[in-house]
ROBA-931998 format. One line per field, with one value per residue: residue in one letter; y, z, x of N, C-alpha, C in turn. Coordinates in nm, 4 decimals. Each point is the difference from the previous one (the first is absolute). Layout:
<rs>
aa <- [A;...]
n.y <- [Y;...]
n.z <- [Z;...]
n.x <- [X;...]
ca.y <- [Y;...]
ca.z <- [Z;...]
ca.x <- [X;...]
c.y <- [Y;...]
c.z <- [Z;...]
c.x <- [X;...]
</rs>
This chain:
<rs>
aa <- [X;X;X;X;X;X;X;X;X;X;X;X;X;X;X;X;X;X;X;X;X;X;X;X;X;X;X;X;X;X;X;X;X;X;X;X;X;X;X;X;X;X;X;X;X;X;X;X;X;X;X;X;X;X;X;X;X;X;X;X;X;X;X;X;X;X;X;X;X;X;X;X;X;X;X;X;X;X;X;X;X;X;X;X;X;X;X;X;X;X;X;X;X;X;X;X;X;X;X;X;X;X;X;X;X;X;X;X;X;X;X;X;X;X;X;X;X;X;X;X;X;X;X;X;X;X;X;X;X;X;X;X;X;X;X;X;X;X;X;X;X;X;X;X;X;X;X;X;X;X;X;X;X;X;X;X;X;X;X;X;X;X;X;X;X;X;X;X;X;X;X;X;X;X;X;X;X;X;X;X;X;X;X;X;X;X;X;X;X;X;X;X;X;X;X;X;X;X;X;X;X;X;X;X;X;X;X;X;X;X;X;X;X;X;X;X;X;X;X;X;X;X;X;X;X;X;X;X;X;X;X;X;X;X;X]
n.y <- [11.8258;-0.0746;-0.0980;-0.0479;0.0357;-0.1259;0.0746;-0.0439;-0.0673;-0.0365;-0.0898;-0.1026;-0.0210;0.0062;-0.0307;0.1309;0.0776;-0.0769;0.0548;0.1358;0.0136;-0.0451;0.1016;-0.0767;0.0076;-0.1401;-0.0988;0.0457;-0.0745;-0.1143;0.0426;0.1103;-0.0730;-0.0632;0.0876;0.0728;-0.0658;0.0172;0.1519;-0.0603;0.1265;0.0687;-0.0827;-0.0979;0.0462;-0.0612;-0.0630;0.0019;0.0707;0.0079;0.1422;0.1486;0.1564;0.1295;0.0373;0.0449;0.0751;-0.0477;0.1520;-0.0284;0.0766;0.0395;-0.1168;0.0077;-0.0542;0.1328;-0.0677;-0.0765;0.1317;0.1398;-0.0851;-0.0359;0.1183;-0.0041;-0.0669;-0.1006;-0.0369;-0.1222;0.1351;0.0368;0.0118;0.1232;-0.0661;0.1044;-0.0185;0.1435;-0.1114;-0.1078;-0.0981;-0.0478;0.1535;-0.0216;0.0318;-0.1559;0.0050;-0.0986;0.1032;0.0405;-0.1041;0.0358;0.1378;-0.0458;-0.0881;0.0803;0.0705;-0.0831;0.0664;-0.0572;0.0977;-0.0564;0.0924;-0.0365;0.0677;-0.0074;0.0030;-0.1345;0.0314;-0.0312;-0.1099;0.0165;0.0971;0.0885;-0.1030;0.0745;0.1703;-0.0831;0.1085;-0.0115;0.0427;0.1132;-0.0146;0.1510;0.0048;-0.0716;0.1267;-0.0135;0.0836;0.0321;0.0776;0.1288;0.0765;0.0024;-0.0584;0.0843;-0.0962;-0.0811;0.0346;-0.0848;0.0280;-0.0496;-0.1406;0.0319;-0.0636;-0.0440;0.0744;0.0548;0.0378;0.0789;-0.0230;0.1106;-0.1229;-0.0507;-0.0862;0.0015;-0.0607;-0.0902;-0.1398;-0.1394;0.0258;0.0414;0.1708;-0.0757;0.0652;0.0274;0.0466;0.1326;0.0300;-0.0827;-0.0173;0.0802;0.0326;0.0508;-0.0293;0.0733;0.0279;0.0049;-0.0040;0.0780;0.0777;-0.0192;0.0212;0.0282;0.0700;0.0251;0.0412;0.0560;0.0322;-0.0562;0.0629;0.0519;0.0151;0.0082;0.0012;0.0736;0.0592;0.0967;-0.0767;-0.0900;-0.0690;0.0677;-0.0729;-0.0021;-0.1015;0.0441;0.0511;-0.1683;-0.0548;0.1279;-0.0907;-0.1342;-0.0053;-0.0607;-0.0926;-0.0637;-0.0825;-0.0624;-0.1586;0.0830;0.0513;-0.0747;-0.0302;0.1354;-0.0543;0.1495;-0.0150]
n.z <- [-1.9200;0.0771;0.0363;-0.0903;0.0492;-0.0413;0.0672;0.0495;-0.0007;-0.0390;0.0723;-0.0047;-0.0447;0.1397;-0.0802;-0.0502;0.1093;0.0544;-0.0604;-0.0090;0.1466;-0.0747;-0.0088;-0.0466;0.0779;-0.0260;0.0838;0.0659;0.0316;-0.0139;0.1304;0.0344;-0.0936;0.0949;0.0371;0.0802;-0.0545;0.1150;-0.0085;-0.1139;0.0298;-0.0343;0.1535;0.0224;0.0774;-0.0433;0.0659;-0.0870;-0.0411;0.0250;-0.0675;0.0311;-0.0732;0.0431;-0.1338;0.0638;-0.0731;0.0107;-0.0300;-0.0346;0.0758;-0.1062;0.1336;-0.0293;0.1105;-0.0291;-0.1306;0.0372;0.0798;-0.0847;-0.0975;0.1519;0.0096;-0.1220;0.0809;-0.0786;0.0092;-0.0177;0.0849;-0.1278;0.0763;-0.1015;0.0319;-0.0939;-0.0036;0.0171;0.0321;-0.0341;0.0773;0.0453;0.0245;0.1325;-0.0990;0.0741;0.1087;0.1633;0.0788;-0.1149;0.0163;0.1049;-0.0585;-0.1123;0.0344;0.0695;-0.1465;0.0100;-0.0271;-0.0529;-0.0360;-0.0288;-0.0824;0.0374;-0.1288;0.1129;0.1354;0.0988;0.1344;0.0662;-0.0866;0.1059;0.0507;-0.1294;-0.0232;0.1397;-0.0523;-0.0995;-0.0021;-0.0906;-0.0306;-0.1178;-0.0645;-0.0563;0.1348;0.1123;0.1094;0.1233;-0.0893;0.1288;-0.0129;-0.0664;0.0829;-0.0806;-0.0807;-0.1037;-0.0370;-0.0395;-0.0005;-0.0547;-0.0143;-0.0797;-0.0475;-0.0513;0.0564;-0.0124;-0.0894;0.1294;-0.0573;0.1258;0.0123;0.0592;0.0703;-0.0588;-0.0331;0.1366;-0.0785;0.0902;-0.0636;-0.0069;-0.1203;0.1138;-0.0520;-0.0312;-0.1007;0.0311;-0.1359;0.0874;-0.1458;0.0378;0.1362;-0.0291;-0.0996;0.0559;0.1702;-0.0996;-0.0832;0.1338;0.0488;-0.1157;0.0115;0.1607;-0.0619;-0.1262;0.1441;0.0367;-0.1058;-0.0969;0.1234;0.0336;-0.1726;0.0715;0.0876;-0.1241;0.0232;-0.0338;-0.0874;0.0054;-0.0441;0.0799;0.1222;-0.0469;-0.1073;0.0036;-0.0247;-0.0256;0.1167;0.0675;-0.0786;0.0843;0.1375;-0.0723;0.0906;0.0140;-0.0125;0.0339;-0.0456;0.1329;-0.0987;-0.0278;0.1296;0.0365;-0.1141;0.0241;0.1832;-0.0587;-0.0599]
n.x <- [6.9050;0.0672;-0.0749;-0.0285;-0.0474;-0.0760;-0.1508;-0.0780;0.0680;-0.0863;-0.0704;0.0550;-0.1254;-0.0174;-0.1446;0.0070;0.0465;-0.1271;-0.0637;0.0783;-0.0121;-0.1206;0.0697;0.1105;0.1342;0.0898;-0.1084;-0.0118;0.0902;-0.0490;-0.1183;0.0592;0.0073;0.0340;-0.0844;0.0998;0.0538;0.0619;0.1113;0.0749;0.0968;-0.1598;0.0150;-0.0763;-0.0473;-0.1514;-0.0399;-0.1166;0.0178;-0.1084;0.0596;-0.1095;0.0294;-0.0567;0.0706;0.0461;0.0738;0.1498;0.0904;0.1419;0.0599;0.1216;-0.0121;-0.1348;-0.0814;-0.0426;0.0238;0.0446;0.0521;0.0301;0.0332;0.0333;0.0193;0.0301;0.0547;-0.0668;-0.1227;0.1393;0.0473;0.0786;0.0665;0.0316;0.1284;0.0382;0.1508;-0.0099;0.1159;0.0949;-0.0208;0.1110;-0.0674;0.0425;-0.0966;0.0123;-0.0015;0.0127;0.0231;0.0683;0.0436;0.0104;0.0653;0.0384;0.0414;-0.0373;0.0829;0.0115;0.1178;0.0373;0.0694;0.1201;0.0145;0.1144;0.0508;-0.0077;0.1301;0.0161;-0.0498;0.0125;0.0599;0.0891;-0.0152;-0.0059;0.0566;0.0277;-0.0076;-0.0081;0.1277;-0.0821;0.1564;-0.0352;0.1273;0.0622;0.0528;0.0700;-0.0176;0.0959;0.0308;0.0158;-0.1015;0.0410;-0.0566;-0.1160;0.0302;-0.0719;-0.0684;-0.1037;-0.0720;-0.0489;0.1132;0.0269;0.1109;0.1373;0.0203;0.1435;0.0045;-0.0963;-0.0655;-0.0086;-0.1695;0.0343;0.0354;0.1353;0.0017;0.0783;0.0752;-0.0150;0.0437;-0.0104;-0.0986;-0.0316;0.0592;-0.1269;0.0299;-0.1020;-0.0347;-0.0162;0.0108;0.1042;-0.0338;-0.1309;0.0083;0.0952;-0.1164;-0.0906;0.0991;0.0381;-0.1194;-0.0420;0.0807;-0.0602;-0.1263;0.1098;0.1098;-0.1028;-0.0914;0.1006;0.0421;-0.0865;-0.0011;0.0457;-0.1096;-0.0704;0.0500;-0.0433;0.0426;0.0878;0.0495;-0.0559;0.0484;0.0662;-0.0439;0.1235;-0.0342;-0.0698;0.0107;0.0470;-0.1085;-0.0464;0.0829;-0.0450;-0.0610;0.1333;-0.0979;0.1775;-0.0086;0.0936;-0.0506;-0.1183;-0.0136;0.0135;-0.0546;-0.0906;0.0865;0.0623;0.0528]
ca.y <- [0.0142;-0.1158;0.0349;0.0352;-0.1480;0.0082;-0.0667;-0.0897;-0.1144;-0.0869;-0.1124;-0.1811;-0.0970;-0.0996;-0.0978;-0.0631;-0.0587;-0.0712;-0.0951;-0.0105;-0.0458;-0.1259;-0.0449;0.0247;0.1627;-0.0684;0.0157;0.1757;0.1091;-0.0739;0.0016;0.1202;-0.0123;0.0399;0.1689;0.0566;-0.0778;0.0368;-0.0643;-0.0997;0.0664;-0.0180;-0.1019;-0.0205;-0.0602;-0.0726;-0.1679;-0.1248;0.1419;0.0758;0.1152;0.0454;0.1453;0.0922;0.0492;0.1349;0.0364;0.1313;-0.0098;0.0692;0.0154;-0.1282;-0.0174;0.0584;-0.0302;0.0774;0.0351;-0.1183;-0.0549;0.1061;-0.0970;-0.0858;0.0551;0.0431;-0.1583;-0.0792;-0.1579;-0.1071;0.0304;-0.0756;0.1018;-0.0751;0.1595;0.0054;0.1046;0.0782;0.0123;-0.1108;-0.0073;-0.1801;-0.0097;-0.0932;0.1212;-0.0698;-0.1235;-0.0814;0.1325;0.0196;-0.1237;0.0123;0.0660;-0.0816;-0.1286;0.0600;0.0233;-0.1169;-0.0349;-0.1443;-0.0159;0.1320;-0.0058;0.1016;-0.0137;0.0134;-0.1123;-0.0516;-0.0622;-0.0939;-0.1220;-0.0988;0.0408;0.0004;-0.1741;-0.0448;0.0112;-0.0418;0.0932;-0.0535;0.0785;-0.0207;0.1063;-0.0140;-0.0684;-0.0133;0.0631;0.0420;0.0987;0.1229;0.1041;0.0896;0.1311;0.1549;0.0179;-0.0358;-0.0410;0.0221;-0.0599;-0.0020;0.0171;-0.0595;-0.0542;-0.1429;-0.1569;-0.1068;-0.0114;0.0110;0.1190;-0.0552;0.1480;-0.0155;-0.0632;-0.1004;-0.1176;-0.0504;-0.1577;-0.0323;-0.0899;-0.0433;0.0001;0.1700;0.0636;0.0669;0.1533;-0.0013;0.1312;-0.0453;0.0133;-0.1561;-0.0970;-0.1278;-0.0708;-0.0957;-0.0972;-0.0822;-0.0300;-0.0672;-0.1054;-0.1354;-0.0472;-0.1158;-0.0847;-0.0361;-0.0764;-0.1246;-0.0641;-0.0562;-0.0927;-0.1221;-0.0642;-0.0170;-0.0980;-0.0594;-0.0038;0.0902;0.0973;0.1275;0.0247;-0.0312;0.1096;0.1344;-0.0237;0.0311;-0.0306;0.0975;0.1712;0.0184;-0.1011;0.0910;0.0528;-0.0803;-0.1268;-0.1282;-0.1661;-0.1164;-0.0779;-0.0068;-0.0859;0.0868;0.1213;-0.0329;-0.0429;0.0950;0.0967;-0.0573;-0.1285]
ca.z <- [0.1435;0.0127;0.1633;-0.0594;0.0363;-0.0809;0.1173;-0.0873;-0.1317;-0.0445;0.0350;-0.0741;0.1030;0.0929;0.0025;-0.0725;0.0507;0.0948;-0.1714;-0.0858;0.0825;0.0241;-0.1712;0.0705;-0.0622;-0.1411;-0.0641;-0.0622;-0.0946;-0.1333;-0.0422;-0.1002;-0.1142;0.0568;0.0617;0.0801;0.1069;0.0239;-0.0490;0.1443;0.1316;0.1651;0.0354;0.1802;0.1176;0.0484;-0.1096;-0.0025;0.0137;-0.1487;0.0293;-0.0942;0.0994;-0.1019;0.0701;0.0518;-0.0772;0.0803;0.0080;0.1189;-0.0563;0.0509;0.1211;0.1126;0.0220;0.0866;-0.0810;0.0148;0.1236;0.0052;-0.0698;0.0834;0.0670;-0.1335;-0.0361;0.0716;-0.0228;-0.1410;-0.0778;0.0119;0.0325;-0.0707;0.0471;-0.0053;0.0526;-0.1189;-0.0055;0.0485;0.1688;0.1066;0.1565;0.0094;0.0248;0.0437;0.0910;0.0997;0.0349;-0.1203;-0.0490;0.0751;0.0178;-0.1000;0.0661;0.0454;-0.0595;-0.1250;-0.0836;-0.0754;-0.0030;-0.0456;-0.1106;-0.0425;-0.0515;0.0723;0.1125;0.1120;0.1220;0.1463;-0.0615;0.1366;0.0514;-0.1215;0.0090;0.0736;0.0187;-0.1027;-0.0746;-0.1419;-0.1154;-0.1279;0.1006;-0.0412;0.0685;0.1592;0.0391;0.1169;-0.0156;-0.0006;-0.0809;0.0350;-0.0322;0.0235;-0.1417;-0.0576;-0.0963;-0.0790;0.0576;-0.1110;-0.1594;-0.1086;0.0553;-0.0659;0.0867;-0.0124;-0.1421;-0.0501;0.0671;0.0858;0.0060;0.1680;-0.0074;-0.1082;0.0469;-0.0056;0.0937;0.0444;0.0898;0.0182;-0.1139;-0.0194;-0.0209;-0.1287;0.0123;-0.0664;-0.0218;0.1098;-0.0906;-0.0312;0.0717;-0.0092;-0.1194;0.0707;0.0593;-0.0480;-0.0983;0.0848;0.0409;-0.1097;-0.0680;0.0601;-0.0278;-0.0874;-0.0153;0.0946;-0.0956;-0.0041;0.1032;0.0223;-0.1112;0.0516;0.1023;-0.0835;-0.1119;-0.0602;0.0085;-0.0342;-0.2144;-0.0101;0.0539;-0.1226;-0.1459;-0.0416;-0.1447;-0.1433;0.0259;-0.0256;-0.1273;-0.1291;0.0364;-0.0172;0.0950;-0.1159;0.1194;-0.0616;0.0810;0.0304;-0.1081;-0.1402;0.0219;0.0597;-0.0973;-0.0921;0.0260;-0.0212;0.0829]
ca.x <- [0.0280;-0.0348;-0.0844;-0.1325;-0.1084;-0.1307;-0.0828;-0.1585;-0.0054;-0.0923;0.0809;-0.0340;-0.0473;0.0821;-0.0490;0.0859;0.1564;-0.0265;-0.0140;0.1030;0.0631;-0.0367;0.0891;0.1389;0.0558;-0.0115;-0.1277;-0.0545;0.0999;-0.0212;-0.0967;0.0226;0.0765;0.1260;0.0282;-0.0349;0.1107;0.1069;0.0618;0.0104;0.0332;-0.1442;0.0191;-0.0573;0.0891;-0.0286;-0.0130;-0.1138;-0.1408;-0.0197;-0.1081;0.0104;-0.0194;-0.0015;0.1466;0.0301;0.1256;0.0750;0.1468;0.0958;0.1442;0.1298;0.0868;-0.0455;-0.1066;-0.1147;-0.1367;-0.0574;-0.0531;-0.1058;-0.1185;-0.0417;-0.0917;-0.1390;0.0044;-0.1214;0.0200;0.0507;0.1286;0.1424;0.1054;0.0341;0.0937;0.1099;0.0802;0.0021;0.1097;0.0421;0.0272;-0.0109;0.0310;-0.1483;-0.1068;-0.1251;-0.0282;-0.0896;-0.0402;-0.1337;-0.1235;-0.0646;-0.0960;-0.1059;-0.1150;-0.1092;-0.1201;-0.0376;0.0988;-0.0154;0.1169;-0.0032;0.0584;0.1088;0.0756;0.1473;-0.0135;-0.0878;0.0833;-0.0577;-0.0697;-0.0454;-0.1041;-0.0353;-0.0086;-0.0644;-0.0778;-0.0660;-0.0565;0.1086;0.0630;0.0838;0.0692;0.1031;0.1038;-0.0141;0.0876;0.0331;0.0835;-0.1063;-0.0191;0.0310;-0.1229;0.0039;-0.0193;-0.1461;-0.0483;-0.1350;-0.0945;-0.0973;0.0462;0.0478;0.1287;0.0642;0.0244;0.0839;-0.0661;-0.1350;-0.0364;-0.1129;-0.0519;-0.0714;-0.1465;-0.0014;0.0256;0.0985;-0.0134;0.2128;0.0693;0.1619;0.0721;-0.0076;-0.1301;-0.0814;-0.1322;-0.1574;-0.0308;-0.1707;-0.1051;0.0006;0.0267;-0.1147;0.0840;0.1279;-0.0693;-0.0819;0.0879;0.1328;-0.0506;0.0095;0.1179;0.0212;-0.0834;0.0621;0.0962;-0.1039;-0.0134;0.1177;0.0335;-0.1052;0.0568;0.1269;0.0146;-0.0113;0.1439;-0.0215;0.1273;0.0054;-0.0306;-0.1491;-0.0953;0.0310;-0.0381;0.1427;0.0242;0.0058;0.1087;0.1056;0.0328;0.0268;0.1619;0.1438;0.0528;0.0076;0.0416;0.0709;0.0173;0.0927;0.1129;0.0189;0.0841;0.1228;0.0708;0.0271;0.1046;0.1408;0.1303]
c.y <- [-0.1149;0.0534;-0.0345;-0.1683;0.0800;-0.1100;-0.0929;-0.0279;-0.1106;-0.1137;-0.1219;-0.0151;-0.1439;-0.1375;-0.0670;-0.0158;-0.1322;-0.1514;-0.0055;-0.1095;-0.1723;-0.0860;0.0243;0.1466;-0.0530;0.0430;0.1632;0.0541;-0.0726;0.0535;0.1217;0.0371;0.0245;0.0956;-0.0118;-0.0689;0.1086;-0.1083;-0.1674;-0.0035;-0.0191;-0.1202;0.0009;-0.0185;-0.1142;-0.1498;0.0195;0.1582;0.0441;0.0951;0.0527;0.0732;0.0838;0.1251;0.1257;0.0323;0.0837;-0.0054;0.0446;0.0530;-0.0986;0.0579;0.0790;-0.0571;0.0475;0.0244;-0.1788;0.0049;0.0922;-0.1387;-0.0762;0.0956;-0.0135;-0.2181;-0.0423;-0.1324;-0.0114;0.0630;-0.0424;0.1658;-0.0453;0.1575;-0.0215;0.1195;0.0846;0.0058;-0.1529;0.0268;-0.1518;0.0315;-0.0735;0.1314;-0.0618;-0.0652;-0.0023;0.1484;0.0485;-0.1096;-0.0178;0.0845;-0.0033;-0.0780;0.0509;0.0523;-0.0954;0.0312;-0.1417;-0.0270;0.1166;-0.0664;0.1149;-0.0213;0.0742;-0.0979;0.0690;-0.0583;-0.0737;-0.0714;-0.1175;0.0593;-0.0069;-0.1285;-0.0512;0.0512;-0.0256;0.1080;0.0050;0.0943;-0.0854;0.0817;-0.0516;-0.0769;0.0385;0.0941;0.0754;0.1265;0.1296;0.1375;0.1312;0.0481;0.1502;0.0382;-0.1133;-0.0450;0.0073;-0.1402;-0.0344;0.0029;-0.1111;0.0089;-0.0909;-0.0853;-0.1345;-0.0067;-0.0004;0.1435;-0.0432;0.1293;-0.0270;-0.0750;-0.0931;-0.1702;-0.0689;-0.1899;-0.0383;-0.1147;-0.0621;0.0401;0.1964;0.0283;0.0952;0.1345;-0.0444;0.1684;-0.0178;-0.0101;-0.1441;-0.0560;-0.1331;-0.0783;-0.0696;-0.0775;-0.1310;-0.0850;-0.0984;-0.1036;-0.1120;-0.0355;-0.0963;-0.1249;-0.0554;-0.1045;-0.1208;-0.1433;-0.0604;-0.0475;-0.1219;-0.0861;-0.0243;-0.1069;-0.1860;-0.0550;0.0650;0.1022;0.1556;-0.0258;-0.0180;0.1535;0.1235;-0.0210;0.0365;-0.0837;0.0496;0.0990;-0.0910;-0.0353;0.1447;0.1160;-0.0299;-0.1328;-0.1449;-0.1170;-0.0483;-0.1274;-0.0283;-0.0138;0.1184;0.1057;-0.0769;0.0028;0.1196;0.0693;-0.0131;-0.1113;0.0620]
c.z <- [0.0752;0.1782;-0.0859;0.0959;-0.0878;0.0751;-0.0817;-0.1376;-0.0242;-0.0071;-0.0917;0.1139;0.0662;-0.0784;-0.1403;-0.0411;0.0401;-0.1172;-0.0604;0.0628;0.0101;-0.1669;0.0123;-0.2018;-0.1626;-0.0788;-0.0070;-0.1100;-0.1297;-0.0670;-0.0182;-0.0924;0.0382;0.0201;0.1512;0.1369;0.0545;-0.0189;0.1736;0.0637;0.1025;0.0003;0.1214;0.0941;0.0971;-0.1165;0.0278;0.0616;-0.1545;0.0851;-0.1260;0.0923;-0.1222;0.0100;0.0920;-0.0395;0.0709;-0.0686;0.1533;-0.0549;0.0755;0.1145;0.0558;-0.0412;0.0620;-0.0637;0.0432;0.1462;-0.0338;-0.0660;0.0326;0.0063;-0.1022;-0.0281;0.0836;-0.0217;-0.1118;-0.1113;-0.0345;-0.0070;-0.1690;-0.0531;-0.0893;-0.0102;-0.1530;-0.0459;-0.0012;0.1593;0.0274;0.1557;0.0693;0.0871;0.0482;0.0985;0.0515;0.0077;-0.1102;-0.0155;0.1314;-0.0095;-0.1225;0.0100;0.1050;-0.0330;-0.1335;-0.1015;-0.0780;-0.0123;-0.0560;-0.1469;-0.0646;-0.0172;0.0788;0.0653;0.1210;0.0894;0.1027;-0.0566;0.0551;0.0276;-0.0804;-0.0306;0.1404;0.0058;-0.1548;-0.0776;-0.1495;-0.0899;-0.0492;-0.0205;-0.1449;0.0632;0.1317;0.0228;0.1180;-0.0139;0.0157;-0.0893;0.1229;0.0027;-0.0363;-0.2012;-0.0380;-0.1085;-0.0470;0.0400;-0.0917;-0.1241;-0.1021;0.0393;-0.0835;0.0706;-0.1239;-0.1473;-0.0353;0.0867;0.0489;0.0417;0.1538;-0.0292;-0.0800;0.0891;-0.0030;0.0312;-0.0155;0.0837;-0.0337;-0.1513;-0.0594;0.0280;-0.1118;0.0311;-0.0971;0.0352;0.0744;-0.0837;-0.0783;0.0736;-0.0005;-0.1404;0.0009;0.0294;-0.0781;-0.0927;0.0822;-0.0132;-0.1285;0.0028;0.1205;0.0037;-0.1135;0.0125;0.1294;-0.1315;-0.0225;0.1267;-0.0504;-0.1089;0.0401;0.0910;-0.0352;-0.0981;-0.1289;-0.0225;-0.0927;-0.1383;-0.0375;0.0960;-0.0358;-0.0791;-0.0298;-0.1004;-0.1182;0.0306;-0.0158;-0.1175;-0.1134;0.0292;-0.0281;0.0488;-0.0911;0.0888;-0.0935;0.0759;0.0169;-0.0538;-0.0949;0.0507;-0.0109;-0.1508;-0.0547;0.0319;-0.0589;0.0114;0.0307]
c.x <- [-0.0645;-0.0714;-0.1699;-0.1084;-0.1006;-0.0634;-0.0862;0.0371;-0.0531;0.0898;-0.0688;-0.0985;0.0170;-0.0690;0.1129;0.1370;0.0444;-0.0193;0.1297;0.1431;-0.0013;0.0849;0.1503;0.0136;-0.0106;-0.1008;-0.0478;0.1320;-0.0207;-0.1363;-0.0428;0.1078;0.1910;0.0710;-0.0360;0.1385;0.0778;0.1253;0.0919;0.0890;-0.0065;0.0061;-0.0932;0.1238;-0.0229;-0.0812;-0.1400;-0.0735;-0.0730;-0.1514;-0.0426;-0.1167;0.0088;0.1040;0.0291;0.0842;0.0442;0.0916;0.0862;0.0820;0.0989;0.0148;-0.1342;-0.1657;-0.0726;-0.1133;-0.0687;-0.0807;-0.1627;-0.0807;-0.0679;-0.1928;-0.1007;-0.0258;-0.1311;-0.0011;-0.0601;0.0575;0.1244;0.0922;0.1133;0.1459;0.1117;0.0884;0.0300;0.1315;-0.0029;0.0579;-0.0587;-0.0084;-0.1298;-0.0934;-0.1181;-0.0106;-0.1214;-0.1184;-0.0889;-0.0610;-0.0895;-0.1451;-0.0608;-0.0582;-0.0595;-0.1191;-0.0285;0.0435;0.0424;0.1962;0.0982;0.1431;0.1293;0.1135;0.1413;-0.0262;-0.0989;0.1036;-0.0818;-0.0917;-0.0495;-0.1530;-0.1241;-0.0735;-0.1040;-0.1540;-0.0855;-0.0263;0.0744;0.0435;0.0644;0.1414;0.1351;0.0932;-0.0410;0.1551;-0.0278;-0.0047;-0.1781;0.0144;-0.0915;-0.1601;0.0325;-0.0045;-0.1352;-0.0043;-0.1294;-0.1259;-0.1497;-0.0267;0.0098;0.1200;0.0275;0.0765;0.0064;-0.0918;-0.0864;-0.1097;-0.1406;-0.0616;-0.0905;-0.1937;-0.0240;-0.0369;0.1404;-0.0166;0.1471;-0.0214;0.1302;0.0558;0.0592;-0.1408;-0.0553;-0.0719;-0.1320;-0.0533;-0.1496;-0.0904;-0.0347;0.0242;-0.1141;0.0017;0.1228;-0.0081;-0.0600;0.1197;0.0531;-0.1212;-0.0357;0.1533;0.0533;-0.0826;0.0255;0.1234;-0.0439;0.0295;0.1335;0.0401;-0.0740;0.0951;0.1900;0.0104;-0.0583;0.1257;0.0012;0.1581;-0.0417;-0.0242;-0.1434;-0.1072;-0.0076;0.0279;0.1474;0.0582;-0.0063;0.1026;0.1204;0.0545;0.0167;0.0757;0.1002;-0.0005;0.0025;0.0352;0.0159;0.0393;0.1353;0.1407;0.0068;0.0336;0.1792;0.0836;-0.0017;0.0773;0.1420;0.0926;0.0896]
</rs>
């Protein structure tokens, strides 16, 4: 029976949302062993944001958003609003008005797998989703959905209080129980490709800077030279 909110959920701490945030989606999705992507659907609607908030899970039902507005109320700051419909639905269950009253309360953004409308506005006021598709098309009150729970969203399941992060490349889930290991992982693994940059910018190329010679020499890969390719082709 769906209407269920679940209050006080232990949230990601902000210091280290705030850390996790300082790493794009790649890097955490590389640096916890390539789990946790949504799928790439979820699109920004906007260029050049990257957040990261701890999730609030909602569902709706198709064609109706009243469980998003009751969620507004259990939301704080450096949360990510994170919704989807217990049904497939492209209606747009989001605009200017709820993002309003999320960004009031330090909300960070929000994340769902239906549509969104008043993108103009949305855009003006710097408030950033992630969003199956953009649609005019309003939705109905008065049917419930769930609030706190555990949620599967675009192939991956997300548990109220997890670490969400999302910029231009999507958005990654980090279980709250690994987010400071995540952190720490993203950061060698950019202090790593620091390293390779420098050897790139050096003239340096991919077969060297990742040792790939041996993988490809024991793939197959055969260099002939031109005259001797040319002669071993048919006539």
């Amino acid at each position: 029976m769906a209407g269920l909110v679940v209050t006080g959920t232990p949230r990601t701490p902000l210091e280290l949302l705030d850390a996790l945030a300082g790493h794009g989606v790649a890097t955490a999705h590389e640096a916890q062993g390539r789990t946790g992507l949504l799928a790439p659907g979820i699109t920004p609607i906007q260029r050049g944001t990257r957040t990261a908030g701890s999730a609030v899970t909602v569902t709706v039902a198709p064609g109706d958003n009243t469980t998003i507005a009751i969620a507004v109320e259990q939301c704080q700051e450096g949360d990510i609003l994170v919704v989807v419909p217990t049904s497939p639905c492209d209606m747009g269950y989001f605009g200017d008005l709820l993002a309003t009253s999320l960004q009031a309360r330090g909300v960070r953004g929000l994340v769902i797998d239906a549509g969104v409308r008043d993108i103009a506005d949305l855009h003006e006021m710097q408030f950033p989703v992630w969003s199956r598709c953009v649609s005019a098309a309003g939705t109905t009150k008065g049917v419930l959905g769930d609030i706190g729970v555990p949620i599967s969203i675009a192939g991956q399941i997300v548990h109220p209080g997890d670490a969400v992060l999302a910029d231009d490349d999507g958005v990654v889930i980090v279980h709250r129980e690994r987010v400071a290991e995540v952190v720490d992982l993203a950061r060698r693994r950019e202090e790593k490709e620091h390293r390779s940059r420098t050897r790139y910018e050096n003239g340096e190329i991919a077969l060297d800077v990742n040792d790939m010679r041996g993988l490809i020499e024991r793939a197959g890969v055969r260099y002939v030279d031109h005259r001797t390719w040319q002669e071993e082709q048919p006539s």
